[in-house]
C-alpha positions as CSV (number, residue, x, y, z in Angstrom):
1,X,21.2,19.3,-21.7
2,X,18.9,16.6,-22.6
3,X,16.3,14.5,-20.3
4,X,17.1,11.4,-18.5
5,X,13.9,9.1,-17.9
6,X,13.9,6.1,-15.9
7,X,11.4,4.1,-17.6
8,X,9.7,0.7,-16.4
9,X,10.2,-1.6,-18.8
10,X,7.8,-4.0,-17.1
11,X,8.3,-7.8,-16.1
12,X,9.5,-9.5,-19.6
13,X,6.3,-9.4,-21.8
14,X,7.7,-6.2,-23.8
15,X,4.1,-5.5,-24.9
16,X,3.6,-5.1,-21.1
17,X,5.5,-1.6,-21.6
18,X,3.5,1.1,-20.9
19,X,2.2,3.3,-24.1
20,X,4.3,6.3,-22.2
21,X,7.4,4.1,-22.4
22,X,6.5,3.0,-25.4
23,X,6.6,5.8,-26.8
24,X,10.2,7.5,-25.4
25,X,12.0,4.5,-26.5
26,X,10.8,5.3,-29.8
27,X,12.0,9.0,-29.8
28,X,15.1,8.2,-27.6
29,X,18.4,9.5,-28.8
30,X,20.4,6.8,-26.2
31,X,19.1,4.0,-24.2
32,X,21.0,2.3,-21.8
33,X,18.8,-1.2,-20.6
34,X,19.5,-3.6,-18.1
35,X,20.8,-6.8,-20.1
36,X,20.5,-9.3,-17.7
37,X,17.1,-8.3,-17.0
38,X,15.6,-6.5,-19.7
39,X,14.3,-8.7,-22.8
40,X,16.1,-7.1,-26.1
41,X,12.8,-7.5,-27.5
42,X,11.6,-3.9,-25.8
43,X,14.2,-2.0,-27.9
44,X,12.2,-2.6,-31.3
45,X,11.2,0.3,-30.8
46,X,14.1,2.3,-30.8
47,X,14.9,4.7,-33.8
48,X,17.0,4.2,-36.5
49,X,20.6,5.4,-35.5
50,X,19.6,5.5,-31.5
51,X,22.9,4.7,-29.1
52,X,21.7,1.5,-27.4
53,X,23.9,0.7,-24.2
54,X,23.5,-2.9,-22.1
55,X,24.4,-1.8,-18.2
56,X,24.8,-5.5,-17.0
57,X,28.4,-5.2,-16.9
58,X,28.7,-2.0,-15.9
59,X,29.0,-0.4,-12.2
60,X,26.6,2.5,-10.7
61,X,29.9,5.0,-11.3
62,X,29.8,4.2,-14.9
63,X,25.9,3.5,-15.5
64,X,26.0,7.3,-14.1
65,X,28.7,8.4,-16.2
66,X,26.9,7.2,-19.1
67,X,23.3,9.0,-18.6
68,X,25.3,12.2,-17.7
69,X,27.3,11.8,-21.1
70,X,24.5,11.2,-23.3
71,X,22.0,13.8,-21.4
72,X,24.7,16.0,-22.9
73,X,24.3,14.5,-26.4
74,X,20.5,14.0,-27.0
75,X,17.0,15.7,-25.8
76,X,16.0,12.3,-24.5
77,X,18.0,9.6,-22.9
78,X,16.6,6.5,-21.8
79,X,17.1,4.3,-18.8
80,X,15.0,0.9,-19.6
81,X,14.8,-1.0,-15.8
82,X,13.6,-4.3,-15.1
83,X,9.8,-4.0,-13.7
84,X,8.7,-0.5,-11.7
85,X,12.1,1.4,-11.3
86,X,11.0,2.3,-7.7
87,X,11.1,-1.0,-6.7
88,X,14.2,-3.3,-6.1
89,X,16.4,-0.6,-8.6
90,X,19.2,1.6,-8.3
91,X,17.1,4.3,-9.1
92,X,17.9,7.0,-6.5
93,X,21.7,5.7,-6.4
94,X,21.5,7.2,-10.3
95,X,19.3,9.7,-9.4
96,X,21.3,11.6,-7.0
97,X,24.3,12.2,-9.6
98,X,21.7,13.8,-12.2
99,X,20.6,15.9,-9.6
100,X,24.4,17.1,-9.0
101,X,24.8,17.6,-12.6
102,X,21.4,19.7,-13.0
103,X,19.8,17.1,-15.9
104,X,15.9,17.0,-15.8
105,X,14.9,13.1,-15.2
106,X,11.2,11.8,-15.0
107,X,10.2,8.1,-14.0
108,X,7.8,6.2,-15.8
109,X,5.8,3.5,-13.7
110,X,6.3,-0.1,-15.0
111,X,4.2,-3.3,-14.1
112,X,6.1,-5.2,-11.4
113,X,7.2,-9.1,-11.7
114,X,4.9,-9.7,-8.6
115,X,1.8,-8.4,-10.3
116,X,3.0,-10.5,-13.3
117,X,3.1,-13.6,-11.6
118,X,0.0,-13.4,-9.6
119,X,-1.7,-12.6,-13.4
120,X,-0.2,-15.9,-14.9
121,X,-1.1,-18.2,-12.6
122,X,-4.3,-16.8,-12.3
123,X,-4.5,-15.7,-8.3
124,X,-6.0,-12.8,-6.5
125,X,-3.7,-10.9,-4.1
126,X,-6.6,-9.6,-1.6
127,X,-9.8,-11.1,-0.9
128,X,-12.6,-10.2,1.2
129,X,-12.6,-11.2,4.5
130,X,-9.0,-13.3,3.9
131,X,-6.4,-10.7,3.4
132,X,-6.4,-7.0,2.4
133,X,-3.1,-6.3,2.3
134,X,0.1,-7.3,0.3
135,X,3.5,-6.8,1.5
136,X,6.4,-6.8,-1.6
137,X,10.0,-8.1,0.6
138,X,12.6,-9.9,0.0
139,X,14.8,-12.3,2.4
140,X,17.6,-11.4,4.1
141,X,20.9,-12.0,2.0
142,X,24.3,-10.3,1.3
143,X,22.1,-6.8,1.7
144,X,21.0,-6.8,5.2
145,X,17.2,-5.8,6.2
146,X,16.2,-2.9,8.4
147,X,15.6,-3.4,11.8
148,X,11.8,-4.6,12.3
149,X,12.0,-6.0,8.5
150,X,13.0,-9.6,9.2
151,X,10.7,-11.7,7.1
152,X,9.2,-13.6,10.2
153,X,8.4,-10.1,11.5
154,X,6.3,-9.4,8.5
155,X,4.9,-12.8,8.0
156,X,3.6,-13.1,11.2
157,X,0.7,-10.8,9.9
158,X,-0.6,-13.9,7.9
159,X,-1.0,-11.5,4.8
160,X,-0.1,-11.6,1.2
161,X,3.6,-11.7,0.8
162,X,5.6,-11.3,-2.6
163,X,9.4,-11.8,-2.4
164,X,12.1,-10.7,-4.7
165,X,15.0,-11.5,-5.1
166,X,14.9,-14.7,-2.7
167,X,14.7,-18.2,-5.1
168,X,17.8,-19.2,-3.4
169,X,17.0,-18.8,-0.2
170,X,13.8,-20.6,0.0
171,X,14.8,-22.6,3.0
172,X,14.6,-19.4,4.9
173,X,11.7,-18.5,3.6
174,X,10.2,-21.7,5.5
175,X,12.2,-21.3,8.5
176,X,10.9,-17.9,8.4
177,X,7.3,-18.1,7.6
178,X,6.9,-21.4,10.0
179,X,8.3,-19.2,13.3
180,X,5.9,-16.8,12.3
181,X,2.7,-19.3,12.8
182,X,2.5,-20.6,9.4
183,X,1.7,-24.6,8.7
184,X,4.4,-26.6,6.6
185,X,1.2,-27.3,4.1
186,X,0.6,-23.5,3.4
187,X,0.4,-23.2,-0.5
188,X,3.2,-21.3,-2.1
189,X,3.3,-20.1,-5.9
190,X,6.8,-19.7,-7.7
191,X,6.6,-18.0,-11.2
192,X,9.6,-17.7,-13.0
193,X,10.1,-14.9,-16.0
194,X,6.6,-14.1,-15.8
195,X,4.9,-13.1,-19.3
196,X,8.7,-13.9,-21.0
197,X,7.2,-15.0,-23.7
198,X,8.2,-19.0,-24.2
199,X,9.9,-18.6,-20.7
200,X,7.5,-18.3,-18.3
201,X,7.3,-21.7,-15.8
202,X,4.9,-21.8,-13.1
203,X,5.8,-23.8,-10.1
204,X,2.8,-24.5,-7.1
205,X,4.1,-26.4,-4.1
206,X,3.7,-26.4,0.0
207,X,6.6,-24.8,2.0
208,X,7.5,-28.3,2.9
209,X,8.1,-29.2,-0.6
210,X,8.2,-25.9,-2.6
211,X,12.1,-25.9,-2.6
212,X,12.6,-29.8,-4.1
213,X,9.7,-28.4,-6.8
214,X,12.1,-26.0,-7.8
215,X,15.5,-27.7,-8.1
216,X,13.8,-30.1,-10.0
217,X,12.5,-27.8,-11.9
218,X,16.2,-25.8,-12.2
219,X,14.5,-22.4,-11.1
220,X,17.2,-20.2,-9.4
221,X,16.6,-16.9,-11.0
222,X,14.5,-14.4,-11.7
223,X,11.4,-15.7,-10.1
224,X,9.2,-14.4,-8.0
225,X,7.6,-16.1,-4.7
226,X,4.1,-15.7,-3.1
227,X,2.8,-16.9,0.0
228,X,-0.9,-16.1,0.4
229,X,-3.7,-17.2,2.2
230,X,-5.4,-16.6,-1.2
231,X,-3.6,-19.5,-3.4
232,X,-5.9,-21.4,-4.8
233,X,-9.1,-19.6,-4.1
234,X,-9.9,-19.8,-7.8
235,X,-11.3,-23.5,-7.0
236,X,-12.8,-22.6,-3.7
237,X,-16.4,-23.7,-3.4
238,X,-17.0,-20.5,-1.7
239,X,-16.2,-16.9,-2.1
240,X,-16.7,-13.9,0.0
241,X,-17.9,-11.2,-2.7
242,X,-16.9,-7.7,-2.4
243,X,-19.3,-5.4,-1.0
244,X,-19.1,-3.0,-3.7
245,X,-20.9,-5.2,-6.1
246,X,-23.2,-6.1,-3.6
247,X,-27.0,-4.9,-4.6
248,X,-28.3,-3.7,-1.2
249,X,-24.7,-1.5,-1.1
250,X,-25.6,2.1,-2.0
251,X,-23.4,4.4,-3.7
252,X,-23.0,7.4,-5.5
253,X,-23.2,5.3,-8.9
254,X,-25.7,2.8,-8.1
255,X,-29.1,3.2,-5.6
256,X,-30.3,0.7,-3.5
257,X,-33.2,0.2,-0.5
258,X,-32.2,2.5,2.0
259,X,-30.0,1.9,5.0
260,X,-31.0,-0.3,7.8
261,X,-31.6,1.4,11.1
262,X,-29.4,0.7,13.8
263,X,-31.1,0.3,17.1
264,X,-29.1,1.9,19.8
């Protein structure tokens, strides 16, 4: 038996693969990529004579079916997922079969679409003082959310929030975010196929208006959305700087003038 690796193929960029996945695709004896996902451009690497499978048409049974068959085949088999396979993927659905079967499996970290997006447009996820925390969701759709998960839930934390899998729903997303406290003129960011190369669009717009931006722009796939109290920071007059970089913060790598005494 072979080795079946679940490798992130990152968010469209295929230069944004990492060197790891880089390099099993180019000693691969079978990969099987997402399609619909996936740019085709990743597979350059592939060997000469490698069995290249597209899954985008096939079901979990037979995606599993296929890994098992070709584990059986080759010392290294290939699964090439859209982003980070541990995020928005079938990956343990696919996992648990392997498992059955006794075939070895790794997973290889990819960079995720909302990472991507936040790069292209040029945005910070955290800031000082403004938000330290980012929360990856997605709305409510045919696959119901958890209890406690309901996207005015989270929202109502005012924090960073990147959501998959939701261009369609975006008048939820208002409904949502504006029952959790949130002003109609909050900015929102919409990137489409970020780092596709030639693909990539970039939408900036208001929750009030951030859904007419995007029909008229045609966006209704494979796009990510942030909300953030950091939009647009870039052209703040005014930034809170991290107090790592600050000179009178001491640390093991850099000395400073010692510690103020606190007065009890």
């Amino acid at each position: 038996m072979g080795k079946v690796w679940f490798v992130g193929a990152g968010p469209g960029d295929p230069d944004l693969i990492t060197v790891k996945g880089r390099a099993l695709i180019q000693q691969a004896g079978a990969i099987l990529y997402a399609g619909s996902l996936v740019s085709a451009a990743a597979l350059r690497w592939a060997p000469a004579g490698c069995e290249i499978g597209d899954s985008k048409g096939m079901t979990l049974p037979e995606i599993s079916d296929w890994l098992k068959t070709r584990a059986a085949q080759h010392a290294t088999v290939v699964r090439l997922q859209t982003g980070d396979p541990t995020l928005y993927g079938s990956l343990l659905e696919l996992v648990q079969p392997l498992d059955a079967a006794g075939i070895a499996l790794e997973v290889v970290p990819g960079v995720s679409s909302a990472l991507a997006a936040a790069a292209a447009a040029v945005e910070s996820l955290t800031l000082p003082e403004v938000t330290q925390t980012v929360i990856l969701t997605r709305v409510e759709g045919r696959t119901p959310m958890p209890s406690g998960e309901a996207l005015a839930d989270l929202a109502a934390h005012h924090t960073t929030l990147c959501l998959f899998l939701s261009i369609t729903l975006l008048q939820r997303v208002r409904e949502a975010l504006l029952a959790a406290g949130w002003s109609d003129d909050s900015p929102v960011l919409v990137v489409q196929k970020a780092s596709w190369p030639g693909q990539q669009r970039i939408v900036r717009g208001s929750l009030a208006d951030i859904r007419e931006r995007c029909r008229a722009e045609q966006i209704h796939e494979q796009a990510m959305i942030i909300v953030s109290p950091t939009l647009g920071a870039r052209h703040w007059p005014e930034l809170r700087h991290s107090k790592l970089y600050d000179p009178t913060f001491r640390h093991r790598y850099r000395g400073g003038p010692p510690p103020r005494e606190v007065q009890p």
